[in-house]
N, C-alpha and C positions, 0 to 999 in steps of 0.2 A: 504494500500500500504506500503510495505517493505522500512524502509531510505535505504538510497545513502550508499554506501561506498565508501570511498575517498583514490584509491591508487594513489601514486607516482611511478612513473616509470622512471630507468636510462637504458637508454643503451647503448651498447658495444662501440657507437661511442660518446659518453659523451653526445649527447642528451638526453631529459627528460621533461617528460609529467607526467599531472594528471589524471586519469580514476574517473569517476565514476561508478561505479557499481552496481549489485543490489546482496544484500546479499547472493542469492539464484543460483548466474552465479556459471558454476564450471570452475574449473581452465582450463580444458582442454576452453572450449572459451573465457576465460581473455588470453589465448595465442593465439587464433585465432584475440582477439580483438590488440594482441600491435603487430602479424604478419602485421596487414593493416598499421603502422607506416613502416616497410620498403616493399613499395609494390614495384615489377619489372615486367616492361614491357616485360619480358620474362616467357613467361607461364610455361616451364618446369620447372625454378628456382621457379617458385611463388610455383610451385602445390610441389616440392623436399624442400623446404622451412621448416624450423622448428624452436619454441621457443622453447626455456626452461626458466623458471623464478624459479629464485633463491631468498631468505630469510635468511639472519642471513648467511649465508653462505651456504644453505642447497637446493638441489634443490626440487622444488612440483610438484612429479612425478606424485601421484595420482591425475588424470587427471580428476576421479568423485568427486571428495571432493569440497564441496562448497567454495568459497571465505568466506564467514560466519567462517566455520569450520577450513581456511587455515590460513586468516590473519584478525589481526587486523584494524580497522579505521582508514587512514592517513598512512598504511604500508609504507614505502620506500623499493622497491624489484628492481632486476636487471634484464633484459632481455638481454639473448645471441642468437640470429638467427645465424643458421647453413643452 
């Protein structure tokens, strides 16, 4: 079994959380996993909903690249929802 990887997560409204992860998740579902932090009871918002997660200043667009591959253990990265 794959270790944990341990992101930090800040978001847009200064909340902020730690993920665990598995090495192997790719970015595109580390953004479906920090979407569930702002979940809304209105389904058209939920499903129109979007992350993006940003590093160093940089956003990680490539949505197949692994967390492995994208960041570091103990990252601190930002999450903007649009």
């Amino acid at each position: 079994m794959a270790a944990m990887v341990r992101i930090q997560v800040e978001l847009l409204s200064g909340e902020g959380a730690s993920l665990e992860v598995t090495p192997d998740m790719t970015i595109g579902q580390l953004k479906e996993e920090v979407k569930a932090f702002h979940p809304s009871s209105d389904e058209i918002i939920r499903r129109l909903s979007s992350v993006e997660i940003v590093l160093d200043g940089a956003k990680l667009n490539d949505e197949s690249m692994s967390v492995a591959e994208s960041l570091p253990d103990h990252a601190k990265v930002q999450a903007l929802s649009r």
